[in-house]
Each structure stands twice: as C-alpha cells, then as structure tokens.
C-alpha positions in Angstrom: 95.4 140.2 109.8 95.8 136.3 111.3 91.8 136.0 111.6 91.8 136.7 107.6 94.2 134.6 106.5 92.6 131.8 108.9 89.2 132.7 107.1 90.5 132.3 103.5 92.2 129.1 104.4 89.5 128.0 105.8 86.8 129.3 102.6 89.6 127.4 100.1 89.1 124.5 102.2 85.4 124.0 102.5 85.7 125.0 98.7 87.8 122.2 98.2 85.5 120.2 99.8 82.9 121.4 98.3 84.0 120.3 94.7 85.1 116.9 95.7 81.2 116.2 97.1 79.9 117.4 93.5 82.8 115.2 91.9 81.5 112.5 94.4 77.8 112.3 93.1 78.8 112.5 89.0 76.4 109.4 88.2 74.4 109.4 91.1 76.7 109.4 93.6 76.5 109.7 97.5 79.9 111.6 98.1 82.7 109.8 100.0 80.6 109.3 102.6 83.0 108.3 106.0 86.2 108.9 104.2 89.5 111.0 105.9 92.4 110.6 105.2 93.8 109.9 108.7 91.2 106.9 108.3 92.1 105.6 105.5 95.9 105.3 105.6 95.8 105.0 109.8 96.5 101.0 108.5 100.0 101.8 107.3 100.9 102.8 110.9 100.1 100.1 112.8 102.4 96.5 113.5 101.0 93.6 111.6 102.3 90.3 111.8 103.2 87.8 109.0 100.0 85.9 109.9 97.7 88.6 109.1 99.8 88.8 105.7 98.4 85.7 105.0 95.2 85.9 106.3 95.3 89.3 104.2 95.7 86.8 100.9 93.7 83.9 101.3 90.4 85.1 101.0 87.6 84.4 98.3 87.2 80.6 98.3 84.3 78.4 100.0 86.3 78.3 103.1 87.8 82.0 102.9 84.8 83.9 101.9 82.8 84.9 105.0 79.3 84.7 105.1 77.2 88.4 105.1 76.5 88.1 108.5 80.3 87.8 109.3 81.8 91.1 106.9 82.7 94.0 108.7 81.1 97.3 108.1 83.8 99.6 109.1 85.9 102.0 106.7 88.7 99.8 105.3 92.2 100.7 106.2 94.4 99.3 104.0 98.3 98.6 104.2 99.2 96.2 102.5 99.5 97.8 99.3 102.0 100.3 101.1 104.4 97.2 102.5 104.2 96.4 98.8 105.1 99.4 97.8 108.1 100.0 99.6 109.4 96.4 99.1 109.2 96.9 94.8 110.7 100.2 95.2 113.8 98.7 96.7 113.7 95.9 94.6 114.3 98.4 91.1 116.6 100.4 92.7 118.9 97.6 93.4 118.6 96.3 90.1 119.8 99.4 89.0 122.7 99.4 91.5 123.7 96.2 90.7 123.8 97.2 86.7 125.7 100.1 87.3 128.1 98.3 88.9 128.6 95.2 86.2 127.0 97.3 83.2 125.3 93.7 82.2 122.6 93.5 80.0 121.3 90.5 81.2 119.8 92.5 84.2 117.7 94.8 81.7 114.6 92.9 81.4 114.7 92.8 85.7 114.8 96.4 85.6 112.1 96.6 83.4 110.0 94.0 84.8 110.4 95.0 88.4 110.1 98.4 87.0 107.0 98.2 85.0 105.2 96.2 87.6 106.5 97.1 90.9 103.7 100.2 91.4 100.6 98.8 89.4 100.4 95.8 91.4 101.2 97.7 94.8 98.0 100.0 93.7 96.2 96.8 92.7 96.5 95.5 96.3 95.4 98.7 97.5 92.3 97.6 95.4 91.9 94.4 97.1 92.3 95.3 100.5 89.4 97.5 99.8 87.0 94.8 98.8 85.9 94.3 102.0 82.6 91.8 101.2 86.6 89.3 100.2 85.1 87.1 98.1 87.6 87.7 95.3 90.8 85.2 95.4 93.9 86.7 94.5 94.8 84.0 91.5 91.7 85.3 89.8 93.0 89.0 90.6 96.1 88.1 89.1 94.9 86.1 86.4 92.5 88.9 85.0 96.1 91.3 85.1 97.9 88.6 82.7 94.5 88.3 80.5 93.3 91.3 80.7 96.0 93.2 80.3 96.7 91.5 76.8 93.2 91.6 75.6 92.9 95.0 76.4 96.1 96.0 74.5 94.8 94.0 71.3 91.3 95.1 71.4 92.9 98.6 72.1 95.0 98.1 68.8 92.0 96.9 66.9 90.1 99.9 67.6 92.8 102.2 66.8 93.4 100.4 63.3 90.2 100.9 62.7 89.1 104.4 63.7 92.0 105.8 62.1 90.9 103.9 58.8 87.7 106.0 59.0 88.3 109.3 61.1 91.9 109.1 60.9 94.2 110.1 63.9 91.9 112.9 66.3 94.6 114.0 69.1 94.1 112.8 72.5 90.8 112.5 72.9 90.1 109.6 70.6 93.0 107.6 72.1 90.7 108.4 76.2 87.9 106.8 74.2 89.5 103.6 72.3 91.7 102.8 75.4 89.2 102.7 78.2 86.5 101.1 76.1 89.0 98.6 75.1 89.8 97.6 79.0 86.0 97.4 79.5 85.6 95.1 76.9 88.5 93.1 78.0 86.7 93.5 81.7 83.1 92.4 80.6 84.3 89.3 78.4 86.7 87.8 81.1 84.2 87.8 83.7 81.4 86.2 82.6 80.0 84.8 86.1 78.7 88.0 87.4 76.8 86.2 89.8 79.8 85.1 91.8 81.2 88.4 91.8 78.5 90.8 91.5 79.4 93.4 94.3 80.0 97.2 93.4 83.6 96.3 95.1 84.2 93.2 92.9 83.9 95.6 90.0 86.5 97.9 91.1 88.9 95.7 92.0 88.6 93.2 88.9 88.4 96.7 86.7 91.7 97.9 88.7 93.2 94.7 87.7 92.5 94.9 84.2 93.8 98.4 84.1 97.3 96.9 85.8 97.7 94.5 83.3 97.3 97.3 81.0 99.2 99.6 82.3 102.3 97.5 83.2 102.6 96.0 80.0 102.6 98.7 77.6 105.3 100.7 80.4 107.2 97.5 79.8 107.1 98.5 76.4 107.9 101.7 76.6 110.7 101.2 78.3 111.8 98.3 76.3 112.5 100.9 73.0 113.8 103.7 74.7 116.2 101.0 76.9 117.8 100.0 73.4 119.3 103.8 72.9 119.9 104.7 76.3 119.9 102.8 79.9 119.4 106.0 81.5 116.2 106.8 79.3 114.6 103.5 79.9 115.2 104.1 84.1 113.5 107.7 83.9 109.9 106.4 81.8 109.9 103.4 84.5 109.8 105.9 87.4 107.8 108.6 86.0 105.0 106.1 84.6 105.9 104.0 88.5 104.8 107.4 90.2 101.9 108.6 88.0 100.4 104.5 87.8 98.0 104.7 91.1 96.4 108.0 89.2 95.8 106.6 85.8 94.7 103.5 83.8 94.5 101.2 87.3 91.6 103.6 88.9 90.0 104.8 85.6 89.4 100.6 85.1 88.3 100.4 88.7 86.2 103.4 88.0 84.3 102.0 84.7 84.1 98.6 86.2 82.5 99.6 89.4 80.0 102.2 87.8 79.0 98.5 85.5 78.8 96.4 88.7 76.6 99.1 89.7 74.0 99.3 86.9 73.9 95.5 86.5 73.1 94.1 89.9 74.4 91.2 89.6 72.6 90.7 86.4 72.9 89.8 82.9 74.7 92.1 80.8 73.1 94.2 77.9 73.7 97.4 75.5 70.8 99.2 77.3 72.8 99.8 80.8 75.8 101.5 79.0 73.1 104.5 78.9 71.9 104.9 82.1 73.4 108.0 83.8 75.0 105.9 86.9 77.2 103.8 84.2 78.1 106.6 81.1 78.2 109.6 83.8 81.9 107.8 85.6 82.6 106.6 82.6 83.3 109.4 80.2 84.3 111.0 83.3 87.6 108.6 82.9 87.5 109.1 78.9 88.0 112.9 79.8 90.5 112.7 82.2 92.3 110.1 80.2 91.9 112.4 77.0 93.3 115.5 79.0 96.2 113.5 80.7 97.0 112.7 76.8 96.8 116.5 75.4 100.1 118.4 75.1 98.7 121.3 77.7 101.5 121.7 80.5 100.4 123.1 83.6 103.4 123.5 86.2 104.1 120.7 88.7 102.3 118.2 86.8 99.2 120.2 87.0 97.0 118.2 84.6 98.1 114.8 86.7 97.4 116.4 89.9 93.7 117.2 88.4 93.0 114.4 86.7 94.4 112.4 89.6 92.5 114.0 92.2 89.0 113.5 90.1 89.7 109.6 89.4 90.2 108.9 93.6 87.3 111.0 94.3 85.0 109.5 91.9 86.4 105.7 93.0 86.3 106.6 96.7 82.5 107.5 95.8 81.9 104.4 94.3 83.7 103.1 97.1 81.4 104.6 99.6 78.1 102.9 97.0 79.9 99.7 97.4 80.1 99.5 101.2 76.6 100.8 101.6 75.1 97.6 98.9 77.0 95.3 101.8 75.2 97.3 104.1 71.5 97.0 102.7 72.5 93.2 101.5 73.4 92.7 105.3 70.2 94.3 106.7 68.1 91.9 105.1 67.4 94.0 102.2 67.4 92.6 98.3 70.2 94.5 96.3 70.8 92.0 93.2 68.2 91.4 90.3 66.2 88.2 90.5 66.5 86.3 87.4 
C-alpha cells in the first residue's frame, strides 16, 4: 500500500514536471533549463555583508559593467530582493501600528505608499539580481518604474476610452489585452537605445520595471478610494494586491519584454516581429492569464492566482534560461545581435 502511494506521488510529480517543460517551450522555448528551487533561493540563506549590498547596486556604468569575458555563467541566486522584502513588510506594518495608536491621518499616504510599493519593487530587485550580463544601472531601473508606470496607465486609459467607444465594455478579457499592450508600448517607447541594452535579460528586467510602476500606482489608487470610507478596507487591498504583485503585472511585463528582446536582437524595432511565434506565443500567453486573473471564476484557495501564477514564473524562468544561454554563445565567440 506505501509502494502505491510512493508511485502516484511520484507520477503527479513527473506530471507536474512534465507540464511546466511544455509551459517552458510556449514560443520556442528551451524549458528552465538548470533551474531548482534549492538553487535558486540557496542565496537567501547565506551571510552577506553590507559591501556586497553595494556592490549588488552599483553595476551598469563604464566602470561597473564587466566585460563578456568577466560575467559569470552560473545560475543566479538572488537575495536581495528577499532582504527587501522583509524590510518593506515591517516598514507597513509599523505604519499601521503607529496609526492605530494616534488614529492620524497624516500617516495614510505612508501606509499607502509603503504599502503600494513595498512588494513590487522587492520583486523588481528579484529582477535585477537576475540580470546577470549587469549592465543595467539601477537609476535607469527606477526611472523606467516612475515613467513607465505613468505612461502605461495613460496609454492604458486611452485604449480603454477608445475600445469601449467601438466594442463597448467585453469582460475581462479586453481589459488582459488593453493593459499589457499598453505596458509594452510604454516599454518600447522609453527605451529607445536597444543597442545598449539589447540582452534577453535587459528585457525582462526593464519590462518588470515597467510592470512595477504599473502595478504600484494604480494599488496606490485603489487603496486611496477605498481608504476614504474605511482605514481597515484600504489596509486589506494593500496586502492582498502586496501578496499576489510578484505573480501578476511585474512578470507578465518581464515576460512581454523579454520575448521582444528576443525577436529583436538587439535590432531596430518593426510591426513585422510582433508576429513571429517566439514574441506573440509569451505574449498572449500573459493577455490570457491576465484576462483569467480578471474573470469572476473562483476556484478555492486562490486557485486562478495559483495557476496563472505558476504559468507566468515558468514561462519567465524559460526566458530566463534563453537569456543566460545568448550570454553563453555571445561569450564563446559566437554572433548573437543583428548587424546593422
């Protein structure tokens, strides 16, 4: 009776396997390659000193960025993001504490702010620390969140003014569209010098920031009108959109900016690569997930966010794996980048 039930846990977990691989190669994909978990977050474990903070941060100008030869090869382990993480979670909590003790509202908009921001740009390090070519600076990460995240919002309201002009309002599914074509817009018109960053792993993490800026913002906003009823209302949308963040607009923006990166090589831009399968398979990938994180289904213990969570990481832990392997071939000597 032990051997069977040690045979159908193993089956479900080669099956489980077995549908992140074929998630893993949607658009051409190579899987998730060198990828475990014990890998991945074996980072957070380890002692790091204040100078490798630094280190950590200053990266991505002409004295910062390492030459090919010089860039490491092995699986990133990142833990930054989770120091981060921890640090912004007690931050909101004792803004809250100290509310509830005064009951002043002059301590709202640091509730919201730490609130609204505290997870996005813990996940958007987790982003960073990933782009292991670190030719990125982290003022033009953080400037793309402040940008991005407003053109993203206005080009998001433009398209919705529109649409619902001609189709009028189409449930969830036009809002997965409008949204995440609105963040790659913002994406592709911010960062015009693709040449400087042309990398697979530049275009997740400038995609993840614009998808931060997005996301923090319009929490910001949620929680700004439900704060004006009820203080208690406003602290439950900031933790629930804090917890479900790292598995939504952040990584679908990494997602769609990486699978760009990918089909433009460091190239110019043009209409023609949005139909090649390696950009438009990830991408309305994201537009469905999005769409059915929208619908009104309800699948017990956040079923729908489990899914659609668990396809975005796979998918951006396979573009991942592209990205590391373009470092690779660029650092053997081989030609990865179009030659205008």
């Amino acid at each position: 009776m032990k051997n069977t039930k040690k045979c159908t846990k193993s089956a479900s977990w080669k099956d489980s396997l077995n549908i992140a691989d074929e998630i893993g190669r949607i658009g051409r994909g190579e899987g998730l390659g060198d990828f475990s978990f014990k890998r991945f977050f074996g980072g957070i474990y380890k002692d790091h000193s204040e100078d490798e903070v630094e280190q950590s941060l200053i990266v991505g100008t002409a004295t910062t960025t390492p030459s090919i030869e010089d860039v490491s090869l092995d699986y990133p382990q990142p833990w930054l993001f989770f120091r981060l993480i921890t640090g912004s979670v007690i931050l909101f909590y004792s803004f809250i504490a100290v509310y509830n003790q005064f009951e002043n509202t002059n301590l709202l908009p640091g509730i919201i702010f730490t609130g609204s921001f505290a997870v996005p740009i813990s996940t958007l390090f987790l982003f960073f620390e990933l782009n292991i070519r670190r030719n990125v600076p982290i003022l033009q990460v953080m400037r793309l969140v402040l940008t991005g995240g407003l053109l993203s919002l206005f080009v998001a309201l433009v398209l919705f003014q529109n649409a619902f002009s001609f189709v009028g309002p189409q449930g969830s599914w036009i809002a997965g569209l409008l949204e995440e074509s609105a963040k790659l817009i913002a994406l592709r018109v911010l960062v015009k010098d693709n040449k400087k960053y042309p990398y697979i792993l530049n275009g997740l993490l400038l995609g993840a920031a614009v998808g931060c800026g997005f996301a923090a913002f319009e929490s910001a906003g949620y929680a700004l009108n439900l704060g004006m009823a009820n203080i208690d209302s406003l602290v439950q949308i900031i933790q629930l959109r804090g917890v479900l963040s790292p598995f939504a607009h952040i990584v679908w923006t990494a997602i769609a900016g990486a699978a760009l990166w990918r089909v433009q090589r460091g190239g110019e831009f043009s209409f023609g690569l949005l139909f090649k399968k390696e950009f438009f398979a990830p991408f309305l990938t994201v537009v469905f997930c999005h769409a059915i994180w929208n619908s009104g289904s309800i699948i017990p213990f956040w079923g729908k966010y489990v899914i659609c969570g668990l396809i975005a990481w796979t998918l951006a832990l396979s573009l991942l794996n592209l990205g590391i392997k373009q470092i690779a071939k660029e650092k053997a000597g081989k030609e990865i980048f179009k030659q205008n």
